[in-house]
C-alpha positions as CSV (number, residue, x, y, z in Angstrom):
1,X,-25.1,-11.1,-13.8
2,X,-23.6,-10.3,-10.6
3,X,-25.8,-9.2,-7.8
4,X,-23.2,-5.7,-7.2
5,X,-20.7,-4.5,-9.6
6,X,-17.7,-2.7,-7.9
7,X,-15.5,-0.2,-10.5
8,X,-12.3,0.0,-9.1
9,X,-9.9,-3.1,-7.1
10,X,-7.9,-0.6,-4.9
11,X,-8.8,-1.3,-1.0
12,X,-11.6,0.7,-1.0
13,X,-13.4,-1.7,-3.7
14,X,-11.9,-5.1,-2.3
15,X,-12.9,-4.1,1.2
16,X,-16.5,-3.6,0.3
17,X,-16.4,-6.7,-2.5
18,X,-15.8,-8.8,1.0
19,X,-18.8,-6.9,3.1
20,X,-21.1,-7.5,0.5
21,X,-19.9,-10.9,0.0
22,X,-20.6,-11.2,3.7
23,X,-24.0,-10.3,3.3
24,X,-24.8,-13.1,0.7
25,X,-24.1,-11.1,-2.1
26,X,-22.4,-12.4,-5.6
27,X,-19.8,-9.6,-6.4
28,X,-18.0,-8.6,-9.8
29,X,-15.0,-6.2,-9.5
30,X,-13.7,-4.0,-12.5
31,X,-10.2,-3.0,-11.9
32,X,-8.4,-1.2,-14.9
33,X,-5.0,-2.7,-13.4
34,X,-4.6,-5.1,-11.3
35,X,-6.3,-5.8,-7.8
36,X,-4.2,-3.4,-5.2
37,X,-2.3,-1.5,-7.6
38,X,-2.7,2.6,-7.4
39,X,-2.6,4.8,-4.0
40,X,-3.1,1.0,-2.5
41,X,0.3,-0.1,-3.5
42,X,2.6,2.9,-2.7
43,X,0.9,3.9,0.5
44,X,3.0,4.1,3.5
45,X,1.4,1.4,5.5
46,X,-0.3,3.1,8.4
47,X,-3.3,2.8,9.8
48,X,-3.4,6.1,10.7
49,X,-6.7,6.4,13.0
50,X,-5.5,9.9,14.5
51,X,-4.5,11.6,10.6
52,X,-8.3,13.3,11.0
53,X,-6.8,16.8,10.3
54,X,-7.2,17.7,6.5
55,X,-3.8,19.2,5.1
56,X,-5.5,22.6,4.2
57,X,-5.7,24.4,7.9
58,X,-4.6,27.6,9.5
59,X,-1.8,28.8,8.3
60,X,-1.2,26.6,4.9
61,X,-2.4,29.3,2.5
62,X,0.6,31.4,3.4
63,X,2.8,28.2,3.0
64,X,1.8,28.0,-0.8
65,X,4.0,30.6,-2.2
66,X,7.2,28.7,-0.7
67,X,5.7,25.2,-1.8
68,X,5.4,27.2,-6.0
69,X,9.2,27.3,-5.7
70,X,10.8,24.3,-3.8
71,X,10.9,21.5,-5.4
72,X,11.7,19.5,-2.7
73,X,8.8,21.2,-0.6
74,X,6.2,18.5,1.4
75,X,3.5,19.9,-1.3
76,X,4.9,21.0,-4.4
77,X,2.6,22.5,-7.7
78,X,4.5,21.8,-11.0
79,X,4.0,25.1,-12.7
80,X,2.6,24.1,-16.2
81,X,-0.2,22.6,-13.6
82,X,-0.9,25.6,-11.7
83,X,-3.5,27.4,-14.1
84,X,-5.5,24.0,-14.7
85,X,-5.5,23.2,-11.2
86,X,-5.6,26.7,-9.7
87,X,-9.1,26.2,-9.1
88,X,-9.5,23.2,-7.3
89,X,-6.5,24.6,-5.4
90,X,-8.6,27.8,-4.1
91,X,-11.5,25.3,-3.4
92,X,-9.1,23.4,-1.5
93,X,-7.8,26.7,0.3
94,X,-11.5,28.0,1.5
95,X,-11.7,25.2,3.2
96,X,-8.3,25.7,6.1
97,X,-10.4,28.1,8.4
98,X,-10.2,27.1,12.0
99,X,-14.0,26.5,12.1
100,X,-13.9,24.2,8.6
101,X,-11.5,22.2,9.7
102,X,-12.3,21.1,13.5
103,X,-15.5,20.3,11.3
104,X,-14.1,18.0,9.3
105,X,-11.5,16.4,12.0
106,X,-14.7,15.5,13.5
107,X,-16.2,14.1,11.3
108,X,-13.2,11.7,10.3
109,X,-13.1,10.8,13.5
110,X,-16.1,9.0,13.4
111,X,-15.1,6.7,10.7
112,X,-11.2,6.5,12.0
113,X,-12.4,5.3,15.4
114,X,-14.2,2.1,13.6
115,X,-10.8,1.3,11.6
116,X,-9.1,-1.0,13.7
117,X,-11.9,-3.5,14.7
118,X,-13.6,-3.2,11.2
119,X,-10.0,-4.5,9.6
120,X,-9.1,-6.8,12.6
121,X,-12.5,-8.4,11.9
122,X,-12.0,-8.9,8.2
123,X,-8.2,-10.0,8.1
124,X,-9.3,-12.6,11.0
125,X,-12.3,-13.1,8.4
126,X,-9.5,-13.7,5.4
127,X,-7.2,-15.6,7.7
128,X,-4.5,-12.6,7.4
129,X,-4.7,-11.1,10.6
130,X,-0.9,-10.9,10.9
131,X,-1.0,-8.5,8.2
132,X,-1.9,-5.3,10.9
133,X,0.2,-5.0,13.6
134,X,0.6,-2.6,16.6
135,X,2.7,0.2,16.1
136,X,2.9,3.3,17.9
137,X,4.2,5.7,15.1
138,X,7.0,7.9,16.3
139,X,6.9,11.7,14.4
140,X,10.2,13.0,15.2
141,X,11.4,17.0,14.7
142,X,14.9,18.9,14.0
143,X,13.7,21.1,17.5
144,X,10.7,21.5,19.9
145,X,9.8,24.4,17.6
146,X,9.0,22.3,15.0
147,X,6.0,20.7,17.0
148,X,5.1,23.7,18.6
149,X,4.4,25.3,15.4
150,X,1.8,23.0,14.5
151,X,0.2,23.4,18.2
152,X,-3.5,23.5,16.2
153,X,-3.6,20.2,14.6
154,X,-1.8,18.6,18.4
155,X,-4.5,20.1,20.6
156,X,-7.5,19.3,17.5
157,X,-6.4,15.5,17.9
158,X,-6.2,15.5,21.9
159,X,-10.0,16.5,21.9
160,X,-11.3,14.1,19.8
161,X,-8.9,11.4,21.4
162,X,-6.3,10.9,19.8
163,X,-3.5,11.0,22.3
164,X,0.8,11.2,22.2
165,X,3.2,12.1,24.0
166,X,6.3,14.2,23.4
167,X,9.8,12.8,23.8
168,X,13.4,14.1,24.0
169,X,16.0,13.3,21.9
170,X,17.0,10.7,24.3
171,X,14.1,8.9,24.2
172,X,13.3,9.1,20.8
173,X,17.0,7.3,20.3
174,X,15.5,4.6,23.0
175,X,12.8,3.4,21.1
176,X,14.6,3.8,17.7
177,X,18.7,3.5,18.1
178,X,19.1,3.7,14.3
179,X,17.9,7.5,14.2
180,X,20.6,10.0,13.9
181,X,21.0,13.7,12.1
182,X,19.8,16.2,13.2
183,X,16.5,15.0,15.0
184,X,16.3,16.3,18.9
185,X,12.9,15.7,19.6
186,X,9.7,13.7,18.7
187,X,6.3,12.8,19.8
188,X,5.1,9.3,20.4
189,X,1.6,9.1,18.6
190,X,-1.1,6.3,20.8
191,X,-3.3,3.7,19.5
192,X,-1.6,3.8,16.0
193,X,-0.9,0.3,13.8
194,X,0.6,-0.6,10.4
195,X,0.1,-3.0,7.6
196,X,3.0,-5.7,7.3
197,X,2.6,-4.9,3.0
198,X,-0.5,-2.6,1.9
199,X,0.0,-4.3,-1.5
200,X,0.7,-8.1,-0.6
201,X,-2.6,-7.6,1.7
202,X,-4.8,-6.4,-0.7
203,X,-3.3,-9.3,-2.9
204,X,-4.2,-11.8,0.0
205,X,-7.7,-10.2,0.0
206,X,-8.6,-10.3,-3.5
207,X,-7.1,-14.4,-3.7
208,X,-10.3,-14.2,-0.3
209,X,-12.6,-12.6,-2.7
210,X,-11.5,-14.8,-5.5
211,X,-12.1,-18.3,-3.4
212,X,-15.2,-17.1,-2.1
213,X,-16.5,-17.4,-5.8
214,X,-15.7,-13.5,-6.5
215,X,-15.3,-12.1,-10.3
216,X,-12.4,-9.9,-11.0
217,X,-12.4,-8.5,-14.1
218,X,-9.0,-6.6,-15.6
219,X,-10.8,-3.9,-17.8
220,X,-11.6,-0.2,-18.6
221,X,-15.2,1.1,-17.8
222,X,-15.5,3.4,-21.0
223,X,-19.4,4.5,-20.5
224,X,-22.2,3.6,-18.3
225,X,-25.4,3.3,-19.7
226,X,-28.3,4.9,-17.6
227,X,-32.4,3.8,-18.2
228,X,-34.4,6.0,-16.3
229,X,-32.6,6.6,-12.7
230,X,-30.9,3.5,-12.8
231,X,-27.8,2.3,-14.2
232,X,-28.3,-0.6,-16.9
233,X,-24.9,-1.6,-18.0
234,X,-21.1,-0.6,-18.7
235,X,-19.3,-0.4,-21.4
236,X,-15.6,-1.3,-21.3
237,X,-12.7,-0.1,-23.4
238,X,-12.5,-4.0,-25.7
239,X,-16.5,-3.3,-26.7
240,X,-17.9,-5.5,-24.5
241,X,-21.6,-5.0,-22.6
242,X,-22.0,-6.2,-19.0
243,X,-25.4,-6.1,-17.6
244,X,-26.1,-4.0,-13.8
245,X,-27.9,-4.8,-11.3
246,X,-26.6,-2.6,-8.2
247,X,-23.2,-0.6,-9.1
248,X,-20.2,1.0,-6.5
249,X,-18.3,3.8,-8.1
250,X,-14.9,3.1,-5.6
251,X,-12.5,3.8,-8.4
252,X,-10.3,6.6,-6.5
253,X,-8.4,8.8,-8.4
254,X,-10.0,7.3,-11.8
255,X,-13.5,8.4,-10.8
256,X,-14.1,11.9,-11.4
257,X,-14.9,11.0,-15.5
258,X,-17.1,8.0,-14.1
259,X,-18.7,10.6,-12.0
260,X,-19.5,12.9,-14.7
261,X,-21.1,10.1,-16.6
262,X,-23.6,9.9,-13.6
263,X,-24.4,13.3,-13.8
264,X,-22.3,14.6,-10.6
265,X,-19.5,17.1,-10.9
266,X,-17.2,16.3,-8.7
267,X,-14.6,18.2,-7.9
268,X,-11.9,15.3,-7.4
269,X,-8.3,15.6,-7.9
270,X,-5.8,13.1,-7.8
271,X,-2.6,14.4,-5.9
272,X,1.0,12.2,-6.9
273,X,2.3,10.6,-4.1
274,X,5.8,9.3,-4.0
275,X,7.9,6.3,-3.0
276,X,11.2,4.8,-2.7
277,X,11.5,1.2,-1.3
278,X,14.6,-0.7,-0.4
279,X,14.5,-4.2,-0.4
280,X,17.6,-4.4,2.4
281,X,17.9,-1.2,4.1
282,X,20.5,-2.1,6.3
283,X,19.2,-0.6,9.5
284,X,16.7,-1.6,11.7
285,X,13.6,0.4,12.4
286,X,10.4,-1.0,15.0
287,X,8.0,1.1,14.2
288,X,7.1,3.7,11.4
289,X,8.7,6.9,11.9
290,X,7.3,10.6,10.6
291,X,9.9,13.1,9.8
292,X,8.0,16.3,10.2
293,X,10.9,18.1,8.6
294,X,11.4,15.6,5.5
295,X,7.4,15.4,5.3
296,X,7.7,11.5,4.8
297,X,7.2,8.4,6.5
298,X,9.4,5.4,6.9
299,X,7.5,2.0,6.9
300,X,9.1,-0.8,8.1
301,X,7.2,-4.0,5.9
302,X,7.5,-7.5,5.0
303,X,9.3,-6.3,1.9
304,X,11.8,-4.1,3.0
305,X,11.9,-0.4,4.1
306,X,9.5,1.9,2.7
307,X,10.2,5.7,2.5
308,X,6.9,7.4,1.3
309,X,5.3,10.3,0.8
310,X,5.1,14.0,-0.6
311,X,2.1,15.4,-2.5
312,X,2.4,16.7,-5.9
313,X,-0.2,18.7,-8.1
314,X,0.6,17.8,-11.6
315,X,-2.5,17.4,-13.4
316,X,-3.7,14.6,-15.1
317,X,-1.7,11.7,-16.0
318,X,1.4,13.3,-15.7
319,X,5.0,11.9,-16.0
320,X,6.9,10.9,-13.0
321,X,9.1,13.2,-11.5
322,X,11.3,10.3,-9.8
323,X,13.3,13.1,-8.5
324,X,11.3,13.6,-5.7
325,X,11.7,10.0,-4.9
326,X,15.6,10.3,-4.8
327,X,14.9,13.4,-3.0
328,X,13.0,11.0,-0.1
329,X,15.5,8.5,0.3
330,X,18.8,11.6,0.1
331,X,16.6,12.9,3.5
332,X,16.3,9.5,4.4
333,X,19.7,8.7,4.3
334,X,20.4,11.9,6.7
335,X,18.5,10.8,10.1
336,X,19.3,7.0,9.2
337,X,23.0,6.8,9.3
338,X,24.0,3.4,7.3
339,X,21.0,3.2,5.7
340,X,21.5,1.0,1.9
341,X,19.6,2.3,-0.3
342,X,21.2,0.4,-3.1
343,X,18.1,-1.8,-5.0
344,X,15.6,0.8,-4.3
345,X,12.7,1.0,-6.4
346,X,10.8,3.9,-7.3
347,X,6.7,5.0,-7.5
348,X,4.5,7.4,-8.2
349,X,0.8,6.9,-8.0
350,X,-2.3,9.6,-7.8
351,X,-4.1,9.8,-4.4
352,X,-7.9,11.3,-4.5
353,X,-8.9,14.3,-2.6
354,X,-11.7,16.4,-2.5
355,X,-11.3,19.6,-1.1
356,X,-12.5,19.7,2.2
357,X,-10.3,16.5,3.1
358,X,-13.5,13.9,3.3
359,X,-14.4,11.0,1.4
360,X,-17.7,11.0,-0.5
361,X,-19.6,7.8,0.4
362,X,-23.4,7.2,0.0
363,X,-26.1,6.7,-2.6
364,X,-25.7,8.7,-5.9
365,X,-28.3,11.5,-6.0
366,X,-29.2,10.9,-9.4
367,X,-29.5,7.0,-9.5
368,X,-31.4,4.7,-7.1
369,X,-28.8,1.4,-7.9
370,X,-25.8,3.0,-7.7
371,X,-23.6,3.9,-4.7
372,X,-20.0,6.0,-4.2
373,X,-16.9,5.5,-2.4
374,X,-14.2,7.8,-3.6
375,X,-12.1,10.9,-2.6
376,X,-9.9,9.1,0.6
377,X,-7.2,11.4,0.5
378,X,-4.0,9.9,2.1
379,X,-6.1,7.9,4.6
380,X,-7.7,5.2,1.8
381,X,-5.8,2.5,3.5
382,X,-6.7,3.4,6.8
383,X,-10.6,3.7,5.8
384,X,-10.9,1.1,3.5
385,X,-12.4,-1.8,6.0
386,X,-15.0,1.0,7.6
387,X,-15.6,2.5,4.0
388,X,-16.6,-1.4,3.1
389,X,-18.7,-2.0,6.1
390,X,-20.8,1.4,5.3
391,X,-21.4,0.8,1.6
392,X,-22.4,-3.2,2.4
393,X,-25.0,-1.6,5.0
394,X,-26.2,1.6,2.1
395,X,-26.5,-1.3,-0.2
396,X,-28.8,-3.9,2.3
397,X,-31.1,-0.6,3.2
398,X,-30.1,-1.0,6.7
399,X,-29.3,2.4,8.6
400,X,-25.7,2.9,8.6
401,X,-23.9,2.6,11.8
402,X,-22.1,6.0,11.1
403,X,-23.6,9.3,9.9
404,X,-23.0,9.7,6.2
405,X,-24.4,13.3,5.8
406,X,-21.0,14.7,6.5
407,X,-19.7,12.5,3.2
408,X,-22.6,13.1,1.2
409,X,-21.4,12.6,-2.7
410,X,-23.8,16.1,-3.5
411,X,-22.8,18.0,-1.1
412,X,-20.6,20.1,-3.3
């Protein structure tokens, strides 16, 4: 019996596999997949230390009725969806007062500003550093309207230090010469990396785990088994038993019915994200680019050219609606003259988000061995290392170096 069991191989769990691993721990992961699949393999491959701002703000309520009936909206609700997730959705919208969210942009700042050095020190730790790399993200707009518009969420992240510049048209064709379309302006956003593959690094860091004498088990957590206010074992989809010592719920999107078996409600929903990746783009980009108007990102990686993004509310489990990929790489194609998009391969994958736009990490309230790490939003990637640090320090009883009250698991 391992000393921690971890449900769920997605960064969040492989990150904090290695911190407890670091802290002499023996570690078994449960992944119903494969190690790095899910929101970690479609991501857009940011670290995105300055995306503090949760999407429901000012202003987005009265953006909802548009996003019902454009399917090719940023957010679009699939209408057989609506009345099952309607309320999550109002949940979601109490939160967008000015007050609530320069809250909670605060409160991600304190575990954004720990990304970078918590991920340099564990890549160096894996021997991947080369896997993070500088990259001053470029957002770039049809017209200075555009970012004006969102003044708000600009000025939010200038106070808590997150810094950019604006650029013309001219200088956004500087840094990138491939740009085209109709794209006048941008802003240049500071202190900003990427990940050379989100998926080939979270490979590279479970083969880590794996040689550091790490279990990763390919199974389905059916039921866990409570004595008292601890957790005694899980049961997995194939029949079999395994004994618990000290568990980690950090199974994203796939925790909420995990949750409930620990007695928290939880009100998790897992939001589609979409991707379309070319393997030989045929244009050269050297540096991720934001297009505020498209509401995606394109990631140059190891692999190709990523174009990723959208968020979906479908419900559970829902078919893929691959025309919202197509759609991405159609606006793709329009600021990226020449761009091949022949090979492309397509993704859809659920992203976790509570409503007020912060992860739930801490002790469970109801059991004394168990600890949480879910509901990441589109920043799982970006916390993952941090997340990892904070649930190795929860788990050795020392005092975490960040305030968790904010991401309390009860506070709902």
């Amino acid at each position: 019996m391992s000393d921690v069991t971890i449900i769920g191989g997605g960064i969040v769990g492989l990150c904090t596999a290695l911190a407890l691993q670091d802290d002499g721990h023996s570690v078994e992961i449960i992944e119903r997949d494969q190690p790095g699949g899910g929101a970690t393999f479609g991501n857009c491959g940011l670290l995105a230390v300055g995306e503090v701002v949760p999407l429901a703000k000012p202003g987005t309520a009265r953006k909802i009725p548009g996003w019902l009936l454009d399917p090719e909206g940023p957010l679009f609700v699939r209408p057989r969806a609506l009345l099952r997730e309607l309320p999550w959705l109002l949940r979601f919208l109490s939160t967008g007062s000015r007050r609530r969210v320069t809250e909670a942009a605060g409160f991600l700042a304190t575990l954004t500003r720990h990304a970078e050095a918590d991920y340099r020190a564990l890549l160096d730790r894996a021997g991947i550093a080369g896997n993070l790399v500088p990259a001053e993200n470029l957002i770039v707009f049809h017209d200075r309207a555009d970012y004006e518009k969102d003044r708000f969420t600009w000025e939010l992240r200038e106070a808590l230090g997150f810094r950019h510049s604006f650029l013309s048209g001219e200088e956004v064709r500087e840094l990138e010469p491939a740009l085209g379309g109709p794209v006048s302006c941008g802003a240049r956003l500071k202190g900003w990396h990427q990940f050379s593959d989100p998926h080939l690094m979270a490979r590279r860091l479970a083969a880590f785990f794996q040689a550091r004498g790490g279990i990763i088990r390919i199974a389905e957590v059916r039921h866990i088994e409570s004595a008292g206010d601890r957790v005694a074992a899980l049961h997995l989809a194939g029949g079999e038993r395994i004994d618990v010592r000290r568990l980690v719920v950090a199974a994203g999107a796939w925790s909420r019915p995990l949750l409930g078996e620990l007695g928290l409600k939880a009100p998790l929903a897992a939001l589609q994200g979409y991707h379309y990746h070319v393997p030989a783009p045929g244009v050269a980009l050297g540096r991720p680019v934001l297009y505020a108007n498209g509401g995606f990102v394109l990631t140059p990686m190891e692999t190709g050219l990523r174009i990723a993004g959208t968020i979906e509310v479908a419900g559970p489990d829902p078919a893929p609606n691959f025309s919202r990929a197509h759609m991405l790489a159609r606006k793709a194609a329009g600021i990226l003259p020449g761009l091949d998009l022949s090979g492309g391969t397509l993704w859809m994958g659920p992203r976790p988000f509570l409503p007020d736009g912060l992860p739930a990490i801490g002790r469970a309230p109801r059991h004394a061995n168990v600890f949480l790490a879910y509901g990441h939003g589109q920043i799982g990637v970006t916390l993952g290392a941090t997340t990892g640090r904070l649930v190795a320090e929860l788990v050795a009883g020392r005092e975490p170096s960040v305030d968790l009250a904010p991401f309390r698991p009860e506070r709902f």
